[in-house]
C-alpha positions in Angstrom: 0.0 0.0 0.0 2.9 2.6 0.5 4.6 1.7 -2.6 1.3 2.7 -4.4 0.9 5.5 -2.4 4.5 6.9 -3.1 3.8 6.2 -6.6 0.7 8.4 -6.7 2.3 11.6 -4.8 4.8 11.0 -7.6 2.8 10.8 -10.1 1.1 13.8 -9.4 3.6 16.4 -9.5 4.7 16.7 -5.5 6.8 19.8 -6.2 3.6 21.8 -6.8 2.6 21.5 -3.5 4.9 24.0 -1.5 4.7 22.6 2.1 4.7 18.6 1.1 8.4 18.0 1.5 7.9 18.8 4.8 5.2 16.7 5.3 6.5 14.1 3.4 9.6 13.9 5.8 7.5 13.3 8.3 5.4 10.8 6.7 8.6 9.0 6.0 9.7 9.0 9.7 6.8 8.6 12.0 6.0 5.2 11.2 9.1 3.7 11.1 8.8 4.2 15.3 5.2 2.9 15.2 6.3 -0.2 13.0 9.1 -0.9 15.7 6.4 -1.0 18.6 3.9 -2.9 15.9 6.5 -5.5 15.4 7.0 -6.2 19.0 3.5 -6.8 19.8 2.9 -8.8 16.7 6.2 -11.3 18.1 4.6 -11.0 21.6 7.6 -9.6 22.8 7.2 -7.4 25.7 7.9 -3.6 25.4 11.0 -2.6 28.3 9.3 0.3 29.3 5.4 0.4 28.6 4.6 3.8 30.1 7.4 5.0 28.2 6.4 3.5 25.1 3.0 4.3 25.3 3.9 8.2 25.7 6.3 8.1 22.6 3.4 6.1 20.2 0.9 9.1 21.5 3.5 11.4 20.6 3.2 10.1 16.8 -0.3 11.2 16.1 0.7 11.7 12.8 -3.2 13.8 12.5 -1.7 16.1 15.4 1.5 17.3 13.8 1.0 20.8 12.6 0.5 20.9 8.7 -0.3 17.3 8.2 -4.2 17.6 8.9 -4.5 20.5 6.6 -2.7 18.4 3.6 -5.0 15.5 4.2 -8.1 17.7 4.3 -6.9 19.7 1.2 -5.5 16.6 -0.9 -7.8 13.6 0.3 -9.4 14.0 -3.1 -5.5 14.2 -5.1 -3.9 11.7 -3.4 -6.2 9.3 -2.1 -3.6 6.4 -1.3 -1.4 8.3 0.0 -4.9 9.6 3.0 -5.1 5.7 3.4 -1.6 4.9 4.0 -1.9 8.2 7.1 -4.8 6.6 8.0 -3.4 2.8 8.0 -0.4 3.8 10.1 -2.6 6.5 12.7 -4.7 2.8 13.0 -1.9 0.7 13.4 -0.3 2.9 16.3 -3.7 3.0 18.0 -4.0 -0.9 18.3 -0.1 -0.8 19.1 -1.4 1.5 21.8 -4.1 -1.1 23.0 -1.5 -4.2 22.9 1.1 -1.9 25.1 -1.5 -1.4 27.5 -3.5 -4.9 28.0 0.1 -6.4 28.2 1.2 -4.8 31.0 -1.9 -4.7 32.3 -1.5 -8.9 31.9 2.0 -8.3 33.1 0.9 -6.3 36.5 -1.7 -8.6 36.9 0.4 -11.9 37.1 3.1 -10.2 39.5 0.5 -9.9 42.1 0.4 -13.7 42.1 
């Protein structure tokens, strides 16, 4: 899905849009930090520090970084792939969110034993 998506934004003439190297950086990096938490859970391997982690992944909101709501709201139509892959990633963090928490929730719950 980000392969089509990068090939869309290309395809559309990016440079015309002033502010969407910018944005595009930070589409590039956000996920890479949610896919590290995402991978984790999916191997059931327990995150270190889960308050810690759980801060950082709310951190990512990729819809609350300034500039990146506007683009989506102004290109939705333009770039339609490229609004699903946000979306996609903004979903994954939240259910990486959920794992985080019902784990050590799981994990708490089993030291009081």
């Amino acid at each position: 899905m980000r392969e089509e998506a990068v090939r869309e934004y290309d395809n559309q003439g990016a440079d015309a849009l002033n502010e969407s190297e910018d944005i595009w950086d930070l589409i590039e990096m956000l996920p890479d930090d949610i896919r590290g938490y995402a991978q984790r859970a999916e191997l059931r391997v327990p995150v270190r520090y889960p308050e810690e982690a759980a801060m950082h992944l709310k951190q990512l909101a990729i819809f609350e970084v300034p500039g990146v709501m506007a683009w989506y709201l102004a290109n939705g139509k333009r770039f339609p792939l490229m609004c699903r892959y946000l979306e996609a990633v903004d979903y994954l963090r939240f259910l990486t969110l959920d794992y985080i928490d019902r784990f050590d929730s799981l994990t708490l719950d089993l030291k009081s034993f």
